[in-house]
C-alpha positions as CSV (number, residue, x, y, z in Angstrom):
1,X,-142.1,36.0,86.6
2,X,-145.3,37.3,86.1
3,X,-148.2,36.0,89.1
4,X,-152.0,35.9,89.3
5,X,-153.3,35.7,92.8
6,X,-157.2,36.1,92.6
7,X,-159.4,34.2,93.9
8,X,-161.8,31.8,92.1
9,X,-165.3,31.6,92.1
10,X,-166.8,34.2,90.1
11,X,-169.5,33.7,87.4
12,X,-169.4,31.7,84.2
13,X,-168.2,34.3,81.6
14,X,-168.4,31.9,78.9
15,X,-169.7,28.0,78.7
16,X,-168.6,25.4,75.9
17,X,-171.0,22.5,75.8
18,X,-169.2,20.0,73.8
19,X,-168.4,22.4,71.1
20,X,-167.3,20.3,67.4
21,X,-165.6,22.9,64.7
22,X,-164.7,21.5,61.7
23,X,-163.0,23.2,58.1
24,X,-163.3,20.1,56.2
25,X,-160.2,18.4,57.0
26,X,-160.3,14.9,58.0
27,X,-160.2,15.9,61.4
28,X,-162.0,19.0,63.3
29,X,-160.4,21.9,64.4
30,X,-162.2,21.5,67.8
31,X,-163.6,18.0,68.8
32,X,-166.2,17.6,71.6
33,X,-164.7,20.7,74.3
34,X,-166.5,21.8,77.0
35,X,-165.3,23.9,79.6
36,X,-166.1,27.5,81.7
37,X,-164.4,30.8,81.4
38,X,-164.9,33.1,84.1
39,X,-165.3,36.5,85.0
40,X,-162.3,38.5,86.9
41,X,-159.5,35.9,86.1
42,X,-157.5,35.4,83.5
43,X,-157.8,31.9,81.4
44,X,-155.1,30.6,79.1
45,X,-155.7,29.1,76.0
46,X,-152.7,26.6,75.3
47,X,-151.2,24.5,72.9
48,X,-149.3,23.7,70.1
49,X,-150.0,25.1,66.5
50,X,-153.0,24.1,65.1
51,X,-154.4,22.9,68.2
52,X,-157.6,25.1,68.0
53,X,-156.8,28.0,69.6
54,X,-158.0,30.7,67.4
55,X,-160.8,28.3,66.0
56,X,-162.0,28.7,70.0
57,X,-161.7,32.3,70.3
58,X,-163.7,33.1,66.9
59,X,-166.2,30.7,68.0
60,X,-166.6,32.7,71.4
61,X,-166.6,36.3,69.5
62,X,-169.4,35.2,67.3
63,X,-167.4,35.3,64.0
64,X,-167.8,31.5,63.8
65,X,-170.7,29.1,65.4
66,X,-169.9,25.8,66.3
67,X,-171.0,22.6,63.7
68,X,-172.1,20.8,67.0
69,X,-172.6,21.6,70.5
70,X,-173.7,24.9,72.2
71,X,-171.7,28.1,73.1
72,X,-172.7,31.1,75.1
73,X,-171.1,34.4,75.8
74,X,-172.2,36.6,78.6
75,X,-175.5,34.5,78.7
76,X,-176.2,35.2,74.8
77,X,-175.8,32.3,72.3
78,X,-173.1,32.1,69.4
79,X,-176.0,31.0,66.9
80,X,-179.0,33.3,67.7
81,X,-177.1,36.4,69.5
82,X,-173.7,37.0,67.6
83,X,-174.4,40.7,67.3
84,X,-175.2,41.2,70.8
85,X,-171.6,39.3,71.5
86,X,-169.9,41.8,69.5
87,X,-171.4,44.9,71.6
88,X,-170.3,43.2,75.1
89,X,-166.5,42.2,74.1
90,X,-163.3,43.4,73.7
91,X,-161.4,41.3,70.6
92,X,-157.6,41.6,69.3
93,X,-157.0,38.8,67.3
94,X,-153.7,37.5,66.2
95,X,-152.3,39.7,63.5
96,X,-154.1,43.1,64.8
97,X,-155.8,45.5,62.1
98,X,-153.6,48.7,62.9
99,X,-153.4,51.0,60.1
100,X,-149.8,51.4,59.6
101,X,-150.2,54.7,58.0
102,X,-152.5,56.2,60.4
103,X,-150.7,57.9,63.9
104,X,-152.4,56.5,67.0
105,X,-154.5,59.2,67.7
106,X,-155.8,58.2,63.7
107,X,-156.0,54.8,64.7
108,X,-158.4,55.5,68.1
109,X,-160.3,57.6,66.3
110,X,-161.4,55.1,63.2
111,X,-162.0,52.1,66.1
112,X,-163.9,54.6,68.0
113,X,-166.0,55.2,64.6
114,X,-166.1,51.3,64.1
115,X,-167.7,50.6,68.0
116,X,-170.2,53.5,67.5
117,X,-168.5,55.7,71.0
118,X,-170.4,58.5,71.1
119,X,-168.5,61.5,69.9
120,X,-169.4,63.4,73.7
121,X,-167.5,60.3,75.5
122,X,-164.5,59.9,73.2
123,X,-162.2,62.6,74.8
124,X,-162.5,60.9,78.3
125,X,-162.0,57.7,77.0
126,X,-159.1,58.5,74.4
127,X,-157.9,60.1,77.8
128,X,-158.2,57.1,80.1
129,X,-156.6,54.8,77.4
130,X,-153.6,56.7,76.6
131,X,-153.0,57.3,80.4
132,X,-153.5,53.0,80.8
133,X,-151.4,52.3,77.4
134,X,-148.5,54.8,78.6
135,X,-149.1,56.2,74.6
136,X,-149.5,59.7,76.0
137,X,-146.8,61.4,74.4
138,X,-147.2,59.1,70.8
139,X,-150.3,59.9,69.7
140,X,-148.6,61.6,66.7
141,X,-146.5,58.7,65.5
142,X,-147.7,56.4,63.0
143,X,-148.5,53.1,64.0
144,X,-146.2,51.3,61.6
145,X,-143.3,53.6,63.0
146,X,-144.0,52.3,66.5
147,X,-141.7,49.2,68.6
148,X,-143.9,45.5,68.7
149,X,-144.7,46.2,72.1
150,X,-146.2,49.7,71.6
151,X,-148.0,48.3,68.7
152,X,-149.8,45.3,70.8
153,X,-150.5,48.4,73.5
154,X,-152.2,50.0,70.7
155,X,-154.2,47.1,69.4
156,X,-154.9,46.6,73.4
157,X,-156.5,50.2,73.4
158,X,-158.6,49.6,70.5
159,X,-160.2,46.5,71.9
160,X,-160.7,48.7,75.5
161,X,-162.8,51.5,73.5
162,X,-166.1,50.7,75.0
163,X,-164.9,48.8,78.0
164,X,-165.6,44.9,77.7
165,X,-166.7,42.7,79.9
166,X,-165.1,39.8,78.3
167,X,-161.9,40.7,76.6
168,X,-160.2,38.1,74.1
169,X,-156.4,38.4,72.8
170,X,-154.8,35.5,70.3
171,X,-151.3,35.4,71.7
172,X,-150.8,39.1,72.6
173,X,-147.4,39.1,73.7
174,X,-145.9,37.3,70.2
175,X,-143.1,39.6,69.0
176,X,-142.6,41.7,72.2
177,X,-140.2,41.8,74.5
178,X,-140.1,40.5,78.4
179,X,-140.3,44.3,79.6
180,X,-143.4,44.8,77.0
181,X,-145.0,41.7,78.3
182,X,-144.9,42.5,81.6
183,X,-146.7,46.0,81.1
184,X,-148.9,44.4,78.7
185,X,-149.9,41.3,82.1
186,X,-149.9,44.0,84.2
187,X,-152.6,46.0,82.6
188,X,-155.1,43.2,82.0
189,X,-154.9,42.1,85.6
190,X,-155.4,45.8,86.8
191,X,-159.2,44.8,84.4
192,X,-159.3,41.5,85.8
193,X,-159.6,42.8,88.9
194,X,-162.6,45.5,88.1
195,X,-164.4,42.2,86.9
196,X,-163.9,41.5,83.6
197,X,-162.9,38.6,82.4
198,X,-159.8,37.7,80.2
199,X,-158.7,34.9,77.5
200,X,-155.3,35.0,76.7
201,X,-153.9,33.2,74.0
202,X,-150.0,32.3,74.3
203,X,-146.8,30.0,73.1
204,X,-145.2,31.2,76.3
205,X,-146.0,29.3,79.1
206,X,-144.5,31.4,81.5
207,X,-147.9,33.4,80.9
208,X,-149.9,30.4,80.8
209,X,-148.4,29.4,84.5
210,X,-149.5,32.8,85.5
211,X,-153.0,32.3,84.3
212,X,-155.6,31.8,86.8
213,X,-156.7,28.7,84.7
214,X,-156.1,27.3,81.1
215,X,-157.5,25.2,78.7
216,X,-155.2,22.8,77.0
217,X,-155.7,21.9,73.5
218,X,-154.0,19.8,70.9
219,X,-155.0,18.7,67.5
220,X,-158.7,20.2,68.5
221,X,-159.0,18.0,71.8
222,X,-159.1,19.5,75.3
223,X,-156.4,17.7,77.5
224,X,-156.3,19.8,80.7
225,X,-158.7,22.3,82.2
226,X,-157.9,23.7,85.8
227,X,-155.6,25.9,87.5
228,X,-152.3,25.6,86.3
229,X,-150.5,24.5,89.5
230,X,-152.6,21.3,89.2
231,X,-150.6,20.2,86.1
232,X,-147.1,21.1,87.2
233,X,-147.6,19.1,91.0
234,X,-148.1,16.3,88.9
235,X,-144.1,16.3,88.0
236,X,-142.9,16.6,91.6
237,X,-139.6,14.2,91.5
238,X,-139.1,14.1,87.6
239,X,-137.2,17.2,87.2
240,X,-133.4,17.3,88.0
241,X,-130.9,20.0,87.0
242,X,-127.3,18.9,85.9
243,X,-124.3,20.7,86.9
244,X,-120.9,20.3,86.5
245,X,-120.3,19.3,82.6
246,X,-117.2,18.6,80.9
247,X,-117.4,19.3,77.3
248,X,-120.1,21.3,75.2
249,X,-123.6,21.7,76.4
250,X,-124.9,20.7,73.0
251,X,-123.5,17.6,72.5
252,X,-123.9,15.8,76.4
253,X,-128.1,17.1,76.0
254,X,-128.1,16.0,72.3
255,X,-127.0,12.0,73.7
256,X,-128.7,12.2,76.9
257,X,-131.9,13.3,75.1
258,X,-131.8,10.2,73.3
259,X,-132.0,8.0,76.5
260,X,-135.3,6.2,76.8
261,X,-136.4,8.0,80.3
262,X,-135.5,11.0,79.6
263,X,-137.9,13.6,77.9
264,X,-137.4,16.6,77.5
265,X,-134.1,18.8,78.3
266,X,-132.8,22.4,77.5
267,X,-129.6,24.2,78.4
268,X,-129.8,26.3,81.0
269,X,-126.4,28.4,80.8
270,X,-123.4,26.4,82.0
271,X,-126.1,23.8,83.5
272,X,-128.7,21.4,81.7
273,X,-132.3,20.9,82.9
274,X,-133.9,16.9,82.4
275,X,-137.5,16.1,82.9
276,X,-138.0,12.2,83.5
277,X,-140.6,9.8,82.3
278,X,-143.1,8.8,85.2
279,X,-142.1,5.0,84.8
280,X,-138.1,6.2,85.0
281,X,-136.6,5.2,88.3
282,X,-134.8,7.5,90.5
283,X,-132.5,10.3,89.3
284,X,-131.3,10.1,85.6
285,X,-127.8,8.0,85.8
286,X,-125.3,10.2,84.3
287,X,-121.6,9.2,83.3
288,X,-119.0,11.5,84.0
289,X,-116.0,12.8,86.6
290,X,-117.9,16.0,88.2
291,X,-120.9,15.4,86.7
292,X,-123.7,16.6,89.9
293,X,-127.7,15.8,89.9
294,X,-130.0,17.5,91.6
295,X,-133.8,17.7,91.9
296,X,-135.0,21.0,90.9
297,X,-138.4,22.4,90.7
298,X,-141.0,22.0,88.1
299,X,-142.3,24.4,85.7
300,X,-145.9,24.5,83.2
301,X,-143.8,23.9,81.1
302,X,-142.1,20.7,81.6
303,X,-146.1,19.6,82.5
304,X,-146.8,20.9,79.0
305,X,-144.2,19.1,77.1
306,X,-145.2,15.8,79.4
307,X,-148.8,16.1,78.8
308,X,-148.1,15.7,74.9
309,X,-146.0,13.3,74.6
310,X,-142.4,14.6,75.3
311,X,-140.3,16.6,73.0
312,X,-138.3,15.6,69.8
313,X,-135.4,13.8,71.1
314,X,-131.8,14.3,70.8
315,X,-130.6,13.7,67.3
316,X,-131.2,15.8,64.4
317,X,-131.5,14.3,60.8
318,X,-130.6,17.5,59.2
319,X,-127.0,17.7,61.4
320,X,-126.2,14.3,60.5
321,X,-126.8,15.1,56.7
322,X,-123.9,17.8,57.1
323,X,-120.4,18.0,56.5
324,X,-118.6,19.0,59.9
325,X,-116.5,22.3,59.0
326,X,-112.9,22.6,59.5
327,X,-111.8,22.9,63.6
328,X,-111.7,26.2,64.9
329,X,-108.9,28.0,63.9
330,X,-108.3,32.1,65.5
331,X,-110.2,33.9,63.0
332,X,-113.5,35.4,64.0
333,X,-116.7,33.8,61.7
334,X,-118.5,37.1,62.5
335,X,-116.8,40.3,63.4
336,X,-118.1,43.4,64.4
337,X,-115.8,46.5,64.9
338,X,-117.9,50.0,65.9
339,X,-120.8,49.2,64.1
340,X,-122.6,52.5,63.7
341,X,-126.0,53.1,61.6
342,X,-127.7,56.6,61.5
343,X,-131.3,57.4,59.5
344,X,-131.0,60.9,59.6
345,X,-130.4,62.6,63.2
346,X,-131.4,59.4,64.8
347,X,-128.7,56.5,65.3
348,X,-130.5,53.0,65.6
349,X,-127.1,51.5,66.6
350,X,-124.1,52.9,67.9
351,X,-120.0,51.3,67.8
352,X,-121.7,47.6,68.4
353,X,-118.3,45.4,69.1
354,X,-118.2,41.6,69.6
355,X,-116.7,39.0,67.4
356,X,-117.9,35.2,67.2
357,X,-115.8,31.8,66.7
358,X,-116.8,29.2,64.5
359,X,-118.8,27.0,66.0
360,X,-120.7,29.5,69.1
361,X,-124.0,30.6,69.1
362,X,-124.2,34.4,70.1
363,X,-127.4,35.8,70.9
364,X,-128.8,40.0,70.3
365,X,-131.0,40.7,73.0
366,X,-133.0,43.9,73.8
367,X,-136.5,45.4,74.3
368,X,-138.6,46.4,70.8
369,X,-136.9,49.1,69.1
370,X,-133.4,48.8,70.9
371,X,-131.2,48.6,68.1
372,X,-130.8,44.9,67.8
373,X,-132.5,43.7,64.2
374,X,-130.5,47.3,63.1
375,X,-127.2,45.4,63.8
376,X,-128.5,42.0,63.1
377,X,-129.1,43.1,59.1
378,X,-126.2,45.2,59.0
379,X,-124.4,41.7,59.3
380,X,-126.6,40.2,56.8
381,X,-125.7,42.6,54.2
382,X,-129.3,43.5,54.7
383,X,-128.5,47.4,55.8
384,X,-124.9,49.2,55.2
385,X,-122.9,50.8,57.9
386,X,-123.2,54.4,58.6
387,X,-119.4,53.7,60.2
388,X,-117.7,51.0,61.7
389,X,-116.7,47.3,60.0
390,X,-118.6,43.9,59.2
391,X,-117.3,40.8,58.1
392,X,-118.8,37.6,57.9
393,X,-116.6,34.4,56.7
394,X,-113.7,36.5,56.2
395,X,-115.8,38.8,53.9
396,X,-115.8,42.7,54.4
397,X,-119.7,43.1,54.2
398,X,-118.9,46.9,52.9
399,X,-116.9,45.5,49.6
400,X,-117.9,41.8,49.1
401,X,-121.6,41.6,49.9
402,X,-122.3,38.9,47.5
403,X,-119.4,36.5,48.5
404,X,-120.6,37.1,52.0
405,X,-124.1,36.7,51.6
406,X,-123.4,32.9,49.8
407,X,-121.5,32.0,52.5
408,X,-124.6,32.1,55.0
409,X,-128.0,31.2,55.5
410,X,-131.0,33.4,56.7
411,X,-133.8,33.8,58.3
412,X,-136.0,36.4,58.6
413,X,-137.7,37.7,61.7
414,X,-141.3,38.0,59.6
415,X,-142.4,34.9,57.3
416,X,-140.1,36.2,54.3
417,X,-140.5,32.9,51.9
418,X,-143.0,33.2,49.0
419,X,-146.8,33.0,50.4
420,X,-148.6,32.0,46.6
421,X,-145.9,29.6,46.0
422,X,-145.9,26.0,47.0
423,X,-144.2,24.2,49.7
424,X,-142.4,22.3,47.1
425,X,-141.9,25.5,44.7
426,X,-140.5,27.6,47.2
427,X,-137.3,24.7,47.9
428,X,-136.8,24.5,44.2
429,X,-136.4,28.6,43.8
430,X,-134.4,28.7,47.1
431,X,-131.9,25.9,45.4
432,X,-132.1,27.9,42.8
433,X,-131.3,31.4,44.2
434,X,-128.3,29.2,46.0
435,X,-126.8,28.2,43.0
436,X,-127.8,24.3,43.2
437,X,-128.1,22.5,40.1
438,X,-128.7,19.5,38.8
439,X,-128.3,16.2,40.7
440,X,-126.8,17.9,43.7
441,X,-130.3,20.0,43.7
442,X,-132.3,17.2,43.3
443,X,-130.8,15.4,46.0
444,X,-131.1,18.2,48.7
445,X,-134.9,18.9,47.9
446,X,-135.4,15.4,48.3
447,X,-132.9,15.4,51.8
448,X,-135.2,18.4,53.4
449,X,-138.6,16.9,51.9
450,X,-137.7,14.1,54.3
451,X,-136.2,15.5,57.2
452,X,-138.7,18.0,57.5
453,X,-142.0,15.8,56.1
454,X,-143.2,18.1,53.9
455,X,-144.1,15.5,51.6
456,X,-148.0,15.4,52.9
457,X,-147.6,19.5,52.6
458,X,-145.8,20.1,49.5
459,X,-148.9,21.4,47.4
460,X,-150.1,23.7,49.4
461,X,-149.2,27.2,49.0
462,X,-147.1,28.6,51.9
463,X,-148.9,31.2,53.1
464,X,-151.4,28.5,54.3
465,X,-149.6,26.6,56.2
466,X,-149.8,26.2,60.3
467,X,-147.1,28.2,61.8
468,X,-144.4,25.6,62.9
469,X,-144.4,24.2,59.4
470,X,-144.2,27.6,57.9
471,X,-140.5,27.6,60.5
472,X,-139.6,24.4,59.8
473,X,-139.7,25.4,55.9
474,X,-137.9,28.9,56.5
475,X,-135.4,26.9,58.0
476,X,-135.0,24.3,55.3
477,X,-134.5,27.5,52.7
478,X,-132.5,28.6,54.7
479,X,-129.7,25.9,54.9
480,X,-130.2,24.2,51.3
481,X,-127.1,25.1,50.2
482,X,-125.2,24.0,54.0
483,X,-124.0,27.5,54.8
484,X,-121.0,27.8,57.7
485,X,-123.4,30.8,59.3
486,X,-127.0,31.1,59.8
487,X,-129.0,34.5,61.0
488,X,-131.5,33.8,62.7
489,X,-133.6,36.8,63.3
490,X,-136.6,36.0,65.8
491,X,-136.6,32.5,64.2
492,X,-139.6,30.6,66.5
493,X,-141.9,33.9,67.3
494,X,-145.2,32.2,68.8
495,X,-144.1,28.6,68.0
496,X,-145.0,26.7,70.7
497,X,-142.7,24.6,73.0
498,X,-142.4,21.5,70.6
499,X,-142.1,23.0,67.4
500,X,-139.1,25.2,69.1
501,X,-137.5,22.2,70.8
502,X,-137.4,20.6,67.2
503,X,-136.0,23.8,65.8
504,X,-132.8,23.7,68.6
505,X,-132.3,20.4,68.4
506,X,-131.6,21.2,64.5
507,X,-129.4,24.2,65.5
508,X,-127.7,22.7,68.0
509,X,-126.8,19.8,65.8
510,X,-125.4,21.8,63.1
511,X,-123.1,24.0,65.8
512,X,-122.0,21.0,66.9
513,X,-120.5,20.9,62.5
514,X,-118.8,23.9,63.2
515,X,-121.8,25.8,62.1
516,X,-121.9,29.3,63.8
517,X,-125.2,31.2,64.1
518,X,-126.2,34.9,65.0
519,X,-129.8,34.6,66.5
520,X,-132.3,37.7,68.2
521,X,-135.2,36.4,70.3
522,X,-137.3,37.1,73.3
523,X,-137.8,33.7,74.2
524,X,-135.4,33.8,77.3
525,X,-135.2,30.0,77.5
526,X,-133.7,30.0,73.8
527,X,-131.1,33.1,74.9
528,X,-129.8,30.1,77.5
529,X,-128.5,28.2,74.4
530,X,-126.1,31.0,73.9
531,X,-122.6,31.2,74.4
532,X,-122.4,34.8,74.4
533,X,-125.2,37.4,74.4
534,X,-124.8,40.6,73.5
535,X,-127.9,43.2,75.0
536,X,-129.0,45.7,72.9
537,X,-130.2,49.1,74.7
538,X,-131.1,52.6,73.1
539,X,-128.2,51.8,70.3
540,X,-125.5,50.2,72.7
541,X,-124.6,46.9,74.0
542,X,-124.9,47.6,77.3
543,X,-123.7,44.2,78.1
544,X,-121.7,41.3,76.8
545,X,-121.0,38.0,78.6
546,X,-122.6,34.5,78.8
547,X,-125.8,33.6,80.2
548,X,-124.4,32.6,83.2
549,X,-122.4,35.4,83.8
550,X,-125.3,38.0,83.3
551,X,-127.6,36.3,85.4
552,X,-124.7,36.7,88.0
553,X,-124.7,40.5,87.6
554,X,-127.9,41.0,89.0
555,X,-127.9,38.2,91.2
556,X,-129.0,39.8,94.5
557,X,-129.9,38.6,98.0
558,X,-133.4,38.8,97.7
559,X,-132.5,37.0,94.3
560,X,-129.6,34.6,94.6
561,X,-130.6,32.8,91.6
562,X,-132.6,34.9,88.6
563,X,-133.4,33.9,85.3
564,X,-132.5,34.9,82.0
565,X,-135.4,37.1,81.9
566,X,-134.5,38.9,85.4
567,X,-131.1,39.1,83.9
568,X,-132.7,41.0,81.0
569,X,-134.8,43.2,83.1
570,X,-132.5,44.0,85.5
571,X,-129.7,45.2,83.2
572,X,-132.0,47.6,81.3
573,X,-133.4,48.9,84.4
574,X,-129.8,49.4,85.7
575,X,-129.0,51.3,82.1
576,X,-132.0,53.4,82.3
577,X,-131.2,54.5,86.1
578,X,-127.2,55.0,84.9
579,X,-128.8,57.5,82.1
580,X,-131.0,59.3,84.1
581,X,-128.0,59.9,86.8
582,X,-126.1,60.9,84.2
């Protein structure tokens, strides 16, 4: 867990005076927010998609001015001052303007040009930053060639070129690892503390509770300003951990999600985690012989969730709109034997072994650049095999590629569905491409229009749609044509809490079908809904077991109880220091 321990008090950075930003929509993007960002700490901007997150952090870069109220940055205002802004901040906005074709050093060099760096100061500089980024030895490689951490370390260089005192990032850490985020924290506190002050922009609220303070936003309203502690006392007593489960995981949270004081819950390995509604009374009444309730302590998190409303219950429209698949029977869904995929002298992935029973969810974990998409789309049919086997379904992916590929639904780790064609276009060419024709089409456009409610959305083209939609309709391609496995590569990358609760109460409903899913993320809350994980280092899994039994590999007496994320950590570090031995 990452932690922020300076002290408030320092000046006003920036100051919203009841700031309205509208795009003509029937509502604004920002409605009446004031608040005060500071120098020397670092602020988090939360909330779910389309809350008004970037809207806020355009407005305070000058790019945007506000339709009503006042804003100023650094004592100049938005309106009058914008280019003065511009000279006095550092910026990296959401999808960063690296050059993918240009090494580093390339890159540096045209930003430098960009900010006007005198040519006498760029050496030191260049210096300072490569030293800070850990890019030292990479100044060669291209920047599309680099992992998603190194990129974002990149992109974090470029905004330090002439060092800011204000310094905004839109949800650095989206696409990177735990190991990348925690370089990426650790460098902005190290500027934190020489003064300069720090927005940070994030769907993961283990950042957020880091955060000095944060602004909470939703649909353009500020809910919550203050340090983040303040939120999460408010749930002391609501929060109870449930051990001792007979059964599946997935179906016992699915029903007791549905109880009216219950809500929100996750899995959390072999255990499930409840947050109670403030009117509930006393711990959550459970049935069940073994069943155990504890109290356990509150997170940002579960004081997010609260603060809007609660998450999306238990049941999922689109499970119960399935066919349940045969009962297990001994053969593997997903097999891999010695995977193995070489691009010249370098091997991405090296004799990857697991195999995966109808009805599991397995999980590929591993820093950027570990090997883990490589094996991910060699059991897609997306990549072929250097050596080794893959079947899917019963399908050799080597010799029946096609037969596999029907068999399964997928989704791609980058937006992959068709940006200039319509919501409603791109579930008729998906039925399409699935072979669906007819009345049987017809009716499963219609079945996902309404589970999903894209019926308000079905004009507008994809590319324009908020970010959770743009999952939820990735995932409604995806499983048009009710596939027994679903590859889900990266699926809810900066999706905030609620939109990825939805999207695992809709997994977890179809593995309860029989459904069996292959999924990569770096959310380390979602890796808890696996059975199995498999972690992905240099080209080798360099552990396979279930959450639970990870987290008890590193388990430790200064840490009796670690997370998923320690787990992660921990193992890699204890790979790297077995290699170096070695």
């Amino acid at each position: 867990m990452m932690s922020s321990t300076r002290e408030s008090g320092a000046a006003p950075y920036v100051t919203l005076s009841r700031v309205t930003k509208s795009f003509g929509a029937s509502s604004p993007a920002l409605d009446d927010v004031s608040g005060i960002i500071r120098g020397g700490e670092i602020t988090g901007l939360i909330g779910p998609d389309g809350a008004g997150k970037t809207t806020l952090i355009r407005l305070m870069t000058g790019l945007l001015v506000p339709d009503e109220g006042s804003l100023s940055v650094l004592g100049f205002d938005s309106r009058s001052e914008a280019a003065r802004i511009h000279d006095a901040i550092g910026y990296m906005p959401q999808r960063f303007g690296l050059y993918e074709d240009l090494s580093v050093q390339e890159n540096l060099n045209l930003y430098a040009d960009l900010r006007g760096l005198p040519l006498h100061e760029r050496s030191g500089v260049f210096e300072e930053l490569l030293r800070f980024t850990d890019l030292k030895n990479f100044t060669r490689r291209l920047a599309g060639k680099l992992s998603g951490g190194m990129k974002q370390k990149l992109g974090l260089a470029c905004a330090l070129l002439q060092k800011p005192r204000l310094l905004l990032l839109d949800e650095p850490g989206v696409g990177v690892d735990p190991i990348s985020r925690r370089e990426l924290w650790k460098m902005v506190e190290n500027l934190t503390a020489e003064g300069v002050g720090v927005v940070w922009s994030t769907a993961y609220l283990d950042e957020a509770e880091a955060c000095d303070r944060v602004l909470l936003l939703n649909q353009g309203k500020l809910l919550f300003s203050g340090p983040p502690s303040d939120l999460t006392e408010r749930m002391g007593g609501r929060v109870f951990k449930v051990t001792g489960i007979s059964g599946r995981r997935r179906e016992f949270l699915a029903k007791v999600l549905d109880r009216p004081g219950v809500i929100d819950g996750v899995i959390q390995g072999d255990a499930v985690r409840l947050v109670m509604r403030s009117d509930a009374k006393g711990e959550p009444l459970l049935e069940g012989a073994g069943v155990e309730v504890a109290p356990t302590q509150p997170r940002f998190e579960d004081a997010f969730v609260d603060l809007l409303g609660g998450g999306p219950g238990g049941t999922s429209q689109l499970a119960e709109a399935v066919k349940a698949l045969p009962a297990q029977d001994a053969a593997p869904v997903i097999e891999a034997r010695g995977l193995t995929k070489r691009f010249g002298d370098f091997t991405a992935a090296q004799d990857i072994t697991f195999s995966i029973p109808r009805g599991q969810i397995f999980g590929l974990l591993g820093p950027n650049g570990a090997g883990k998409s490589t094996t991910f789309k060699m059991l897609c049919g997306l990549l072929k095999p250097t050596a080794g086997q893959g079947r899917v379904a019963g399908f050799d992916l080597r010799r029946d590629t096609a037969e596999a590929r029907n068999r399964l639904g997928y989704m791609a780790q980058k937006f992959s569905l068709y940006g200039d064609l319509t919501v409603g276009q791109n579930l008729e060419f998906f039925a399409g491409v699935y072979g669906l024709r007819g009345k049987g089409k017809s009716q499963r456009i219609a079945l996902m229009n309404d589970i999903f409610d894209f019926g308000p959305h079905a004009k507008m083209s994809a590319k324009d749609l908020p970010l959770g939609l743009k999952q939820r309709l990735a995932l409604a391609c995806a499983v048009m044509h009710e596939p027994e496995v679903l590859f889900l590569d990266e699926p809810t990358s900066g999706v905030d809490p609620i939109s990825r609760r939805e999207f695992w109460t809709h997994i977890n409903g179809l593995v309860e079908k029989g459904v069996t899913v292959l999924v990569t993320t770096h959310f380390m809350e979602e890796a808890e809904y696996c059975d199995r994980i498999s972690l992905i280092y240099r080209g080798q899994s360099i552990a396979l077991g279930s959450p639970d039994e990870l987290k008890v590999r590193v388990a430790s007496a200064e840490n009796p109880d670690p997370t998923m994320e320690d787990a992660f950590i921990a193992l890699v570090e204890q790979s790297q220091a077995e290699a170096v031995a070695a």
